[in-house]
GUDO-727328 format. One record per residue (C-alpha): residue in one letter; x negated, z negated, y. Coordinates in pm, whole numbers, padded with zeros to 5 digits, always signed. Example, Ala and Ser with C-alpha at 12.3 -4.5 7.8 and 13.67 -1.06 7.14 Angstrom:
! residues 2
A-01230-00780-00450;S-01367-00714-00106;
***
This chain:
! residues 508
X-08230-06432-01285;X-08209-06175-01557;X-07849-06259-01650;X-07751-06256-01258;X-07939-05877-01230;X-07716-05812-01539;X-07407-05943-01414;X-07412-05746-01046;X-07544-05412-01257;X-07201-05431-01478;X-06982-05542-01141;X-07195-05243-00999;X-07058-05030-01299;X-06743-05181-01320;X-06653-05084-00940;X-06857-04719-00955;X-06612-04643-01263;X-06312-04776-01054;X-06458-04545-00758;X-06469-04195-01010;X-06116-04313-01154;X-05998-04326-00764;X-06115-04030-00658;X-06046-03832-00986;X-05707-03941-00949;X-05716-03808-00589;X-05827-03499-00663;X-05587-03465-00932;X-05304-03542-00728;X-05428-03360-00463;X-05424-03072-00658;X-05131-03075-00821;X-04944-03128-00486;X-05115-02809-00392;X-05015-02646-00716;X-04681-02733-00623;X-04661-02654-00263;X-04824-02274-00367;X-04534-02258-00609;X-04289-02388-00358;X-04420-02134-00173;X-04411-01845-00431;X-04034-01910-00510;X-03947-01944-00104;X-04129-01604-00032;X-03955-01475-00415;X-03597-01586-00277;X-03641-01410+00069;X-03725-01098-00123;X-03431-01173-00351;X-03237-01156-00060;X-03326-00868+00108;X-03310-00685-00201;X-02951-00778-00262;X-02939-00690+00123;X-03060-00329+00033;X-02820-00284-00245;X-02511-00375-00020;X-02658-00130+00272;X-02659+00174-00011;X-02334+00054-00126;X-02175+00109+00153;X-02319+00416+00275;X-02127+00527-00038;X-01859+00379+00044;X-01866+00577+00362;X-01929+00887+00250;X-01703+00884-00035;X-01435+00795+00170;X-01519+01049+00416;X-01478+01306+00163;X-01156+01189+00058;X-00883+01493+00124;X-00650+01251+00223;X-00876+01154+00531;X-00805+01390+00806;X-00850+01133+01115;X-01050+00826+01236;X-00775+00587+01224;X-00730+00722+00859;X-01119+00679+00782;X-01168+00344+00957;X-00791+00185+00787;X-00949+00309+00441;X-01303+00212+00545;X-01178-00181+00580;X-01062-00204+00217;X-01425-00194+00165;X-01557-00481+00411;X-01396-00805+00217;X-01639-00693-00114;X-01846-01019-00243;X-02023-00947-00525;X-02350-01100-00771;X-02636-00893-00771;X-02865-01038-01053;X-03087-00752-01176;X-03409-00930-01142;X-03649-01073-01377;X-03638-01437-01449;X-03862-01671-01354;X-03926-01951-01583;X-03606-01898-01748;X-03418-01894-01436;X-03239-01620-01338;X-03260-01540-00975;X-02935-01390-00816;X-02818-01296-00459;X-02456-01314-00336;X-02320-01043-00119;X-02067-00990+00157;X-01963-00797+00426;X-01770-00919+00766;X-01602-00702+01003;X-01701-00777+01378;X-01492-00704+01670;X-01633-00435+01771;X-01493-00110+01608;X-01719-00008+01381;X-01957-00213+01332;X-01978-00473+01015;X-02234-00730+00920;X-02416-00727+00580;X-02472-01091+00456;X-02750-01132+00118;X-02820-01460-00002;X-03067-01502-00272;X-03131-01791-00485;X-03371-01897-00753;X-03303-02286-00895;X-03210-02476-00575;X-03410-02230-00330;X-03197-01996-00126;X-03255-01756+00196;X-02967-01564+00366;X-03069-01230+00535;X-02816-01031+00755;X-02843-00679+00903;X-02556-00471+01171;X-02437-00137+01047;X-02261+00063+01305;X-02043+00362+01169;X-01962+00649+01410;X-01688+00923+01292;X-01773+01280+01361;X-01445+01511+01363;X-01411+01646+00989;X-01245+01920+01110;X-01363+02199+01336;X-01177+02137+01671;X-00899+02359+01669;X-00532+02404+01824;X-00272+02300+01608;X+00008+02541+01610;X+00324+02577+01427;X+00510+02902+01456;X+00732+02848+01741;X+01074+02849+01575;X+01354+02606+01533;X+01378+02689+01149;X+01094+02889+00972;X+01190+02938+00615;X+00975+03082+00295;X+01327+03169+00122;X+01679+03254+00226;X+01825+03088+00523;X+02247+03113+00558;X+02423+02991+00878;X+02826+02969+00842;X+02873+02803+01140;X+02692+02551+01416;X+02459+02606+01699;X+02101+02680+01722;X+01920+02682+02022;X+01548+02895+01962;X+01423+03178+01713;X+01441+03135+01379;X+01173+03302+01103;X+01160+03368+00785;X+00844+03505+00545;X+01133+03613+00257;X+01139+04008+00276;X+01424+04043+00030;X+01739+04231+00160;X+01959+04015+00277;X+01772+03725+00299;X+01854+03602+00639;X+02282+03608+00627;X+02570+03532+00934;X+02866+03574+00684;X+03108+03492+00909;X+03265+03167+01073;X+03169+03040+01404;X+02763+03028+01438;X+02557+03074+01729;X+02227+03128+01735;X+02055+03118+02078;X+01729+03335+01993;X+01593+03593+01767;X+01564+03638+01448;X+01199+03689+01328;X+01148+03885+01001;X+00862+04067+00783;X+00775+04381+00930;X+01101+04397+01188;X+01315+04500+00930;X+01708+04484+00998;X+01780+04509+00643;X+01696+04198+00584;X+01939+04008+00827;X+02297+04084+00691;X+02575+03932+00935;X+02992+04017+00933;X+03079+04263+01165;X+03141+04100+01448;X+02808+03913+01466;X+02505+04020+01668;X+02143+03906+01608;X+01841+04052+01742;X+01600+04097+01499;X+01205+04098+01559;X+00886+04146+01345;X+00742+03856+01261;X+00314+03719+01316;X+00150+03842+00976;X-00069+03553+01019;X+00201+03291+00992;X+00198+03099+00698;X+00380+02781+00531;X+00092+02594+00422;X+00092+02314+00116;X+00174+01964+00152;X-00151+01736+00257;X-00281+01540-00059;X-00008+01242-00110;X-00240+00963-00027;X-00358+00740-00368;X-00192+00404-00276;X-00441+00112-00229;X-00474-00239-00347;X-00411-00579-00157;X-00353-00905-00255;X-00065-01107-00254;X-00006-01349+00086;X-00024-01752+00011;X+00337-01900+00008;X+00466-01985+00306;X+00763-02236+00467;X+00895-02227+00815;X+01092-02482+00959;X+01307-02548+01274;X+01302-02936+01209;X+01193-03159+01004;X+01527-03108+00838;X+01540-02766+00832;X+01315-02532+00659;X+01273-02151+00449;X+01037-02067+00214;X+00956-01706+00412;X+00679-01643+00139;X+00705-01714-00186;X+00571-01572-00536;X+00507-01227-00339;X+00842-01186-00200;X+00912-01189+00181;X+01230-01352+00267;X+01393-01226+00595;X+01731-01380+00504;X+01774-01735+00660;X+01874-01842+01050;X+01532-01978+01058;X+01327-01699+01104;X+01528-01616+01360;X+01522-01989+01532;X+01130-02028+01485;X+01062-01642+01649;X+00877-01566+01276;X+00606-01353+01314;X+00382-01203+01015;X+00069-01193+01142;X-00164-00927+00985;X-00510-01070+01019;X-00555-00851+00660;X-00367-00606+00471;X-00117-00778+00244;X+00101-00694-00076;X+00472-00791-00150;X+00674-00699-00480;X+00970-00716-00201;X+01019-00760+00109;X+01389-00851+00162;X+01595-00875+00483;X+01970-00977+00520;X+02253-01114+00811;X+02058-00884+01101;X+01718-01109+01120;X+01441-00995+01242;X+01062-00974+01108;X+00818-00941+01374;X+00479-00748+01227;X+00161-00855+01456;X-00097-00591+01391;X-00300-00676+01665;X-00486-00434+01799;X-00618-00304+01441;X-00470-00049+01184;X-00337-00261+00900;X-00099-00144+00592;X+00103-00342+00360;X+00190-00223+00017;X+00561-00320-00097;X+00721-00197-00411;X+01090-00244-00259;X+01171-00254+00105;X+01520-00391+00145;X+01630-00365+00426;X+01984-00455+00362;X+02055-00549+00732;X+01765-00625+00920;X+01510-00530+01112;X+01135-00469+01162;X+00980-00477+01491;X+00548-00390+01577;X+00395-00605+01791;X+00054-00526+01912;X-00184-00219+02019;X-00296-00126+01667;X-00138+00052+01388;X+00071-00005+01110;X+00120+00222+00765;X+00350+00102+00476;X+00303+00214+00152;X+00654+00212-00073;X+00584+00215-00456;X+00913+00240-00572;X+01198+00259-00327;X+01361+00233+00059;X+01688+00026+00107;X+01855+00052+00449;X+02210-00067+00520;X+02427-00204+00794;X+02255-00134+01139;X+01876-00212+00984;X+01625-00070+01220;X+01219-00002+01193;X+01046-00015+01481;X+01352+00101+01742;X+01223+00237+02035;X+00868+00269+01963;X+00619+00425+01987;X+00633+00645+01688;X+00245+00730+01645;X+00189+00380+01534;X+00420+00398+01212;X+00344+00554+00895;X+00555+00534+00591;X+00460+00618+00275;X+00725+00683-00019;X+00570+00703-00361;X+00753+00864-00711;X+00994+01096-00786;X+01226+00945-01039;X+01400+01072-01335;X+01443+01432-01392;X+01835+01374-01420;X+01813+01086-01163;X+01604+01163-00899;X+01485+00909-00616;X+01674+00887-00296;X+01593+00814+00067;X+01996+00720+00213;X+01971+00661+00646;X+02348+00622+00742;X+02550+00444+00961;X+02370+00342+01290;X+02020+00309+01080;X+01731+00373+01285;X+01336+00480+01210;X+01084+00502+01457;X+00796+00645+01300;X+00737+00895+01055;X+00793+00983+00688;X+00630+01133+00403;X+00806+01085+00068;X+00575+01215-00226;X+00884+01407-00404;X+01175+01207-00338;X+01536+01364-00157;X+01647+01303+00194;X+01990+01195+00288;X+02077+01151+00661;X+02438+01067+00718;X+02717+00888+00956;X+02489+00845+01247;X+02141+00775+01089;X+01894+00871+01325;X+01509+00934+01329;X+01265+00976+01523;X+00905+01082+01417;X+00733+01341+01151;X+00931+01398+00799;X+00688+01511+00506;X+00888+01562+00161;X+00759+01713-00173;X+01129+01663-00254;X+01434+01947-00337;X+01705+01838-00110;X+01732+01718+00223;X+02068+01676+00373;X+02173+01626+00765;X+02487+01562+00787;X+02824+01325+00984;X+02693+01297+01319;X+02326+01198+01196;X+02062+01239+01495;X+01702+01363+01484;X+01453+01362+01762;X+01229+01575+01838;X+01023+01563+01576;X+00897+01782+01259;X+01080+01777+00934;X+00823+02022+00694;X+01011+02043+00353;X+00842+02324+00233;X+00971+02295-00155;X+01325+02162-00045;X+01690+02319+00028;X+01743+02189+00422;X+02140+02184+00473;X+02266+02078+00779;X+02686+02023+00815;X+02947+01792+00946;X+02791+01734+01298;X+02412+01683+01248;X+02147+01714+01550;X+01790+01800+01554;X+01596+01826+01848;X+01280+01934+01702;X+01157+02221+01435;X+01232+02247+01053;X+00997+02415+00812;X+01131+02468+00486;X+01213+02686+00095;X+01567+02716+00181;X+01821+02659+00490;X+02187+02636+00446;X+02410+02526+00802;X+02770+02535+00676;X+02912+02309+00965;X+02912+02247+01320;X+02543+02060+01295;X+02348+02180+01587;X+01945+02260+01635;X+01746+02242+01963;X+01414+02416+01919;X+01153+02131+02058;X+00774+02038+01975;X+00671+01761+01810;X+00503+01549+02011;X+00354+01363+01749;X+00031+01611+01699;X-00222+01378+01489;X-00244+01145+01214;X-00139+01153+00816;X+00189+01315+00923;X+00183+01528+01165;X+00069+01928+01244;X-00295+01823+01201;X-00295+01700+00865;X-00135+02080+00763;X-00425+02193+00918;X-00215+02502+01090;X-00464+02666+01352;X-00328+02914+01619;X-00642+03115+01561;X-00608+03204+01180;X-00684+03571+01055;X-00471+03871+01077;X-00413+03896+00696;X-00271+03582+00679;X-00567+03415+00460;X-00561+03103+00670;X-00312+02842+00456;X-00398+02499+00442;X-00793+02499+00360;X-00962+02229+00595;X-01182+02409+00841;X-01470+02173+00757;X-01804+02081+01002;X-02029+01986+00762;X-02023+01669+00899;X-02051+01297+00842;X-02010+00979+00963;X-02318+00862+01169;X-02423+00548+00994;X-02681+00317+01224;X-02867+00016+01070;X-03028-00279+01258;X-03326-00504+01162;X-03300-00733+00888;X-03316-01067+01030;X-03332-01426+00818;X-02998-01650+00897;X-02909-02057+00825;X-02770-02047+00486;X-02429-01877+00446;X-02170-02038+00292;X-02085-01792-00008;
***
């Protein structure tokens, strides 16, 4: 009986040890799944606040971004804020300055997306530690305030305004002419055939300094003490794109072009013509050339944003370029403009939504050239940095013309419409048959043939070439102190953040 009491008392043993061992495992593993979930836990609630760190970072970013550009001189408009402000939206960048967590390194990846509505962009933060990630988004809405106190734009009212001398031999213009040289003699009619349909405005009214032959009479007229030939507007600092992806077209599966290739556009095969090729500009793009030959034609689909390329030769040998959309497009020329044959940009219109920018100046000895002859045709306007302007043989223009350059030349039957042409460091001559219809500002005028000049307004008043960006108000002071300084506000763009809300994972 002894030995059975013994027997049950070890069994007894046997299964209370089994029972402790059960439950001790139980409670371990119980508690290290609870040790795990809290950590779990820790690094989900650490990668959320990864992320909306990162998100914070971007946000300050670019609110510097906006203000900085803002500031920029060469930003005198919203189109010119907002076209600037999108270089800016395609960032993606690591933000990693965080302490590690068991020799990990936590990390959040950063983006920014444009939305549709103007304006408006999405911040995107994704934070990760190990495997664990959170995505956090937030809306910014960006609202421009004028950066200029509203004002008037006026230009003296003349048909050529000069700073120096200004010589007619011969031709026809049609409106007053002024001139802020007070030197004797500065204004001369030496003879010939010229007409001049207007007055001649001059410092203080003086006679003395219009000198004209005998038989040629002028009235002469004291000209505004507060009108001034302001500077130049900052030459915009070019910016930086990327090259597109190659690209082939084809008519048939026998037929095809390489349009795109090695960041060259190729506008020189009867394809692009057959397939109705159209460069769509979902981005802004850069080209070491864009090339155009045999009269084809490259349709540019802006949509209806504001979207620049950046090209260091456009060749337009024969060819043409025409805008398709609502939205604006600006071209920025690093090294040089070819136009032959009967090229055209833009032809027929509307002239507000081209800007084209010509960068460099060349070689003392050699410098750069801007040639528009034959039946060559730009609608839109101009502003080469420093380089000279040659119209010739029926070239013709319409829109704004900005040059830092010394010589511009309008000559052989070239037209120009109504429009601006403010050379203020550059001899303007005019011969052969030339027309303006518009208003020259300028160092120097020499018209030595039968070129003729029809006093008109611009009627392109806004933008990076145009009256506004000279910043000429109607209401500057007596003394003449006005010049080009920018009337500022004090203001800045209104800048309008959402909640930060948690998103599905973002691809990165």
């Amino acid at each position: 009986m002894r030995q059975n009491e013994r027997g049950y008392m070890l069994v007894g043993a046997l299964l209370i040890i089994v029972l402790l061992f059960v439950v001790g495992l139980s409670l371990t593993t119980l508690a290290s799944f609870s040790l795990k979930n809290a950590s779990d836990e820790r690094n989900h609630q650490s990668v959320y606040y990864i992320a909306e760190a990162g998100l914070n970072h971007l946000a300050n970013e670019f609110e510097k971004a906006v203000s900085d550009i803002y500031e920029d001189e060469t930003i005198r408009s919203e189109d010119d804020f907002f076209q600037k402000l999108e270089q800016f939206h395609f960032l993606k960048e690591t933000y990693d300055t965080f302490e590690k967590v068991k020799d990990i390194q936590p990390y959040a990846k950063l983006s920014i997306e444009k939305t549709d509505q103007k304006g408006v962009y999405r911040l995107f933060s994704t934070g990760y530690i190990g495997e664990k990630t959170r995505t956090v988004s937030q809306l910014i809405k960006v609202e421009w305030n004028g950066k200029q106190a509203e004002a008037k734009y006026e230009l003296p009212p003349f048909a050529v305004f000069t700073s120096g001398n200004f010589v007619m031999n011969n031709g026809t213009i049609i409106g007053d002419i002024g001139t802020m040289n007070s030197s004797i003699g500065a204004v001369s009619f030496p003879g010939g055939g010229p007409r001049l349909e207007g007055k001649v405005y001059v410092p203080q009214g003086n006679e003395e300094i219009v000198k004209t032959a005998h038989y040629i009479k002028v009235e002469v007229a004291e000209i505004d003490a507060s009108y001034q030939i302001p500077d130049l507007p900052p030459f915009p600092e070019f910016p930086s794109f990327e090259c597109p992806k190659d690209e082939t077209i084809a008519s048939s599966p026998y037929n095809s072009h390489q349009v795109i290739k090695d960041c060259h556009l190729y506008i020189n095969n009867w394809i692009v013509d057959q397939t109705n090729y159209t460069l769509a500009l979902t981005d802004n793009l850069k080209f070491k050339e864009m090339r155009f030959t045999s009269n084809y034609t490259l349709r540019i689909d802006v949509g209806d944003k504001n979207r620049a390329i950046v090209v260091d030769h456009l060749n337009i040998q024969n060819g043409h370029i025409e805008l398709l959309g609502t939205g604006s497009l600006t071209i920025y020329v690093t090294d040089k403009i070819t136009l032959g044959s009967g090229s055209s940009v833009n032809k027929n219109g509307d002239i507000s939504r081209l800007n084209i920018f010509l960068k460099g100046t060349g070689s003392k000895h050699n410098r750069k050239e801007l040639k528009i002859a034959g039946s060559q045709k730009i609608y839109g306007s101009l502003y080469a940095e420093d380089a000279d302007i040659h119209f010739s043989g029926g070239g013709g223009f319409v829109g704004n013309i900005f040059t830092g350059g010394k010589n511009l030349i309008i000559e052989g039957g070239s037209t120009i419409t109504t429009q601006l042409i403010f050379a203020p460091q550059a001899d303007v001559r005019m011969a052969g048959g030339g027309n303006l219809k518009g208003m020259i500002v300028a160092n120097h005028f020499n018209n030595t043939g039968g070129a003729t000049i029809t006093f008109e307004e611009p009627f392109v008043l806004t933008g990076p070439i145009s009256p506004a960006a000279l910043n000429i108000s109607g209401n500057q002071p007596e003394d003449g102190s006005g010049g080009s300084n920018i009337g500022g506000t004090g203001n800045m763009p209104s800048i309008h953040k959402g909640n930060i809300r948690e998103v599905l994972a973002k691809q990165q």
